[in-house]
C-alpha positions as CSV (number, residue, x, y, z in Angstrom):
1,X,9.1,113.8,85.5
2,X,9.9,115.3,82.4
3,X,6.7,115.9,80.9
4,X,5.7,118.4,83.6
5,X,8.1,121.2,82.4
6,X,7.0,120.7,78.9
7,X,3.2,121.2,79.4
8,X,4.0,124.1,81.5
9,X,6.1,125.9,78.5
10,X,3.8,125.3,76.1
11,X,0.9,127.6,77.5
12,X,3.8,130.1,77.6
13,X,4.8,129.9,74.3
14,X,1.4,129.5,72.7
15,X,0.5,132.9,75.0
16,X,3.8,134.5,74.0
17,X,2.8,133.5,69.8
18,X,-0.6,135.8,70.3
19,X,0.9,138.1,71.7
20,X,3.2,139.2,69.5
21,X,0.3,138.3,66.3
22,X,-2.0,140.6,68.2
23,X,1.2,143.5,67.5
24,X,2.1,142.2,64.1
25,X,-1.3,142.6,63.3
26,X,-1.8,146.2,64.8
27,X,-1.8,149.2,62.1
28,X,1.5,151.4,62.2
29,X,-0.3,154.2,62.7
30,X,-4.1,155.8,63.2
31,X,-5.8,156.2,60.0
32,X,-7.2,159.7,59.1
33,X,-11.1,159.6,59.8
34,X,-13.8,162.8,59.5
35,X,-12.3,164.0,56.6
36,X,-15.4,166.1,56.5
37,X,-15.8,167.9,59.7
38,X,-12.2,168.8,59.4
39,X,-12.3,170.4,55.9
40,X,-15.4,172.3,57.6
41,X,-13.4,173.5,60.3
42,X,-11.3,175.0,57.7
43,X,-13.5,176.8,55.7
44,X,-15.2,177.6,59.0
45,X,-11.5,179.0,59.8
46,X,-10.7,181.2,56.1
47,X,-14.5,182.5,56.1
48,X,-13.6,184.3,59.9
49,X,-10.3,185.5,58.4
50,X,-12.4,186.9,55.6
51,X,-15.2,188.5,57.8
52,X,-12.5,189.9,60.0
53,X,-10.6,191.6,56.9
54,X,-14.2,193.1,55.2
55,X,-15.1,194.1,58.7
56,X,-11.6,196.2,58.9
57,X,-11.9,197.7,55.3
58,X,-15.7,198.8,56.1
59,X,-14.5,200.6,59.2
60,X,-11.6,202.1,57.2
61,X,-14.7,203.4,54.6
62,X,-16.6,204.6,57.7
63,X,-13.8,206.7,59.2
64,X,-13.0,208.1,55.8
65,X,-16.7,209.2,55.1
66,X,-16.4,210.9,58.8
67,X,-13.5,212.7,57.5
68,X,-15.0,213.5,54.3
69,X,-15.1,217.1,54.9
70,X,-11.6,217.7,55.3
71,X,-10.4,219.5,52.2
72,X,-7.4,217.9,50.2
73,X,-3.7,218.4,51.2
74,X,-1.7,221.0,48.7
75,X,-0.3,219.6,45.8
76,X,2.9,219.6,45.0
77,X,4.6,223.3,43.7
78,X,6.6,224.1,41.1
79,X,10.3,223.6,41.1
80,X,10.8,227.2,40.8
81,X,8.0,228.0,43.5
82,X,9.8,225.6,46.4
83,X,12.5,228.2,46.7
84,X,15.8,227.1,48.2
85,X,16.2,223.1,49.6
86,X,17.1,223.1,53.1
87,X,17.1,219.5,53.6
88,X,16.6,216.8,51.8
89,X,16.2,212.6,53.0
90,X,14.4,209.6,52.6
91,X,12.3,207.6,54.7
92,X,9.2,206.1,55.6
93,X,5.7,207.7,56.4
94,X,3.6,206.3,59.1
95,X,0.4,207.8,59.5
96,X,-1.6,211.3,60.2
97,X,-3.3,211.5,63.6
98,X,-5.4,214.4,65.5
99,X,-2.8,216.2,66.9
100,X,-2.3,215.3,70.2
101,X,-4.5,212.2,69.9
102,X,-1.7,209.5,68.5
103,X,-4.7,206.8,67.8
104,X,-7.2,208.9,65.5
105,X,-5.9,208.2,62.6
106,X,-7.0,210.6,60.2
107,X,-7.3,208.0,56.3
108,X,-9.1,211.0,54.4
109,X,-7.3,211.5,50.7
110,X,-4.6,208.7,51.5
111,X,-3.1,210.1,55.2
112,X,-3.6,206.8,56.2
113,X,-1.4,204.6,53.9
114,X,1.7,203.4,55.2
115,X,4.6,204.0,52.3
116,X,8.5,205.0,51.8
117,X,8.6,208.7,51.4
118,X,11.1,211.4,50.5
119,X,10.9,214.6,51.9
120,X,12.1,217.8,51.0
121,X,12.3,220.9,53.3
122,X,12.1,224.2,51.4
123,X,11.3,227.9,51.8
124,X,7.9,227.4,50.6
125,X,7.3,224.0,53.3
126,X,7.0,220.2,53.6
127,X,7.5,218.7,49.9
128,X,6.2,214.5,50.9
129,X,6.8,212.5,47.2
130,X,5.1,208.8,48.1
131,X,5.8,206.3,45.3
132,X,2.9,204.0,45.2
133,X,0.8,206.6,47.1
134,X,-0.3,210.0,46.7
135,X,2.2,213.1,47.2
136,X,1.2,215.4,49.7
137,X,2.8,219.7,50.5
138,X,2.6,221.1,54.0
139,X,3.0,225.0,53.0
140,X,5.1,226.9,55.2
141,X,2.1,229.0,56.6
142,X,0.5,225.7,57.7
143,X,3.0,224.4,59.8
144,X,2.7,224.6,63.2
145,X,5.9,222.9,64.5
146,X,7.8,219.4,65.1
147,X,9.3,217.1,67.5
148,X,10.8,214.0,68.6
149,X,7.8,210.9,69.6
150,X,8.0,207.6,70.0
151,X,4.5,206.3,68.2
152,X,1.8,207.3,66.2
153,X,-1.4,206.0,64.6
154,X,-0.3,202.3,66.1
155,X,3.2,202.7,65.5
156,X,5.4,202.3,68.3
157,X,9.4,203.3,68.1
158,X,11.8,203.9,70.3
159,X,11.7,206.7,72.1
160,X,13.1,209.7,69.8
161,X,12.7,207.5,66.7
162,X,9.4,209.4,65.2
163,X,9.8,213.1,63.6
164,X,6.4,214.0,64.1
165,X,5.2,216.9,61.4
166,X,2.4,219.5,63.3
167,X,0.8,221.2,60.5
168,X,-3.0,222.7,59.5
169,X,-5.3,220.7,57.2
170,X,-8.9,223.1,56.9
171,X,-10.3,223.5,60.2
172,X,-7.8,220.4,61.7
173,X,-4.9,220.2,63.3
174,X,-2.9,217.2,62.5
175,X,0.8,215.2,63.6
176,X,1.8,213.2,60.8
177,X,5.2,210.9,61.9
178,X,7.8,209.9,59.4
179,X,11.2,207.7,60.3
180,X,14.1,208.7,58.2
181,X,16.4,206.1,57.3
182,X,19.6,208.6,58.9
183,X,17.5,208.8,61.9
184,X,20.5,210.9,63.4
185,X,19.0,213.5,61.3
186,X,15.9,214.1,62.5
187,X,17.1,216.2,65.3
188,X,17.9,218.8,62.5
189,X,14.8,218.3,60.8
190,X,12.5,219.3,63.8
191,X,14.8,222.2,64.8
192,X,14.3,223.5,60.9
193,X,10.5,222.9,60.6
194,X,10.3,224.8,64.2
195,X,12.5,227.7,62.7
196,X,10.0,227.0,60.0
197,X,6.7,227.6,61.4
198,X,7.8,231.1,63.7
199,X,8.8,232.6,60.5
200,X,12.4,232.1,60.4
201,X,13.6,229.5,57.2
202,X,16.9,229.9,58.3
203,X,18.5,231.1,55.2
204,X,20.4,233.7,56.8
205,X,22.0,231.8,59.7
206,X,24.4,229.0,59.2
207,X,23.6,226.4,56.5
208,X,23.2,223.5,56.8
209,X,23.6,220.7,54.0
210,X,21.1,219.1,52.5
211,X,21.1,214.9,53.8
212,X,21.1,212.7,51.0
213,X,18.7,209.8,51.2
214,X,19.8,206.8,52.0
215,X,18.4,203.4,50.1
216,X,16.0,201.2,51.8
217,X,17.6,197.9,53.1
């Protein structure tokens, strides 16, 4: 009578023993296998990033050449040609459209890199010193006015946070939109430029100070 319960534990335990070999003896985790076809998914991978970035600099090239025949911006005058500074800040410079058309970007002769900026308002016009990218003069005969936007050339603010710069390039009309870093300011800057471009510089009515430029943070 006692025998029984023995012969039915031992297929128990000798089912119990394999099972937990069977675990013992599985691998901790899944070894890494294809080694190849994943190293070729990722130089499939950097060769589209690559193809994507020439294909972006060739269309950059393309709309340049299209815009090959507008003429240079004005270099920079004199000191004692710029008459007297009427304001004065620092910012940064988006981008030049086709006025009215905030997606044409206009990349001729540097309009299209992105950079810090100061600018200076003056009798004579629009003084725009880039570092790391070419300097660029709006003359006061060439300006055509300025306002308040929210985006250009891709660039989306909030709306009021642009000063956008009309002005005359050759045969083109073009916006170019700068954020100042005292964007309080730029209220001021579009009145001026406006005063600007009828003919009026404002000297003779009240003054106003020139903003100094904030640094970039």
């Amino acid at each position: 009578m006692i025998a029984q319960p023995l012969a039915i534990a031992h297929p128990l335990a000798s089912l119990t023993a394999g099972v937990t070999a069977h675990l013992a003896a599985e691998p901790k985790s899944q070894e890494v296998t294809h080694w190849a076809a994943r190293i070729g998914w990722v130089v499939g991978l950097m060769l589209f990033v690559a193809l994507l970035y020439w294909l972006m600099r060739q269309g950059w090239k393309w709309r340049g050449t299209l815009q090959g025949d507008l003429p240079e911006p004005s270099a920079l005058p004199a000191p004692e040609e710029s008459g007297e500074t009427l304001l004065h800040a620092a910012g940064r410079y988006h981008g030049s459209t086709s006025a009215g058309q905030w997606l044409d970007r206009i990349v001729a002769h540097g309009l299209g890199t992105r950079s810090r900026a100061e600018l200076t308002l003056t009798e004579a016009g629009v003084h725009v010193v880039r570092p790391g990218a070419r300097d660029f003069f709006v003359p006061a005969r060439r300006l055509l006015g300025a306002r308040l936007d929210k985006g250009i050339a891709g660039k989306v603010l909030t709306e009021g946070g642009l000063l956008v710069i009309t002005w005359q390039l050759g045969d083109r009309r073009l916006d170019s939109g700068f954020r100042l870093d005292r964007a309080a300011g730029q209220a001021d800057w579009a009145e001026r430029i406006e005063a600007l471009a009828s003919g009026d510089s404002g000297v003779a009515g009240p003054h106003h100070p020139a903003v100094t430029p904030e640094r970039d943070t």
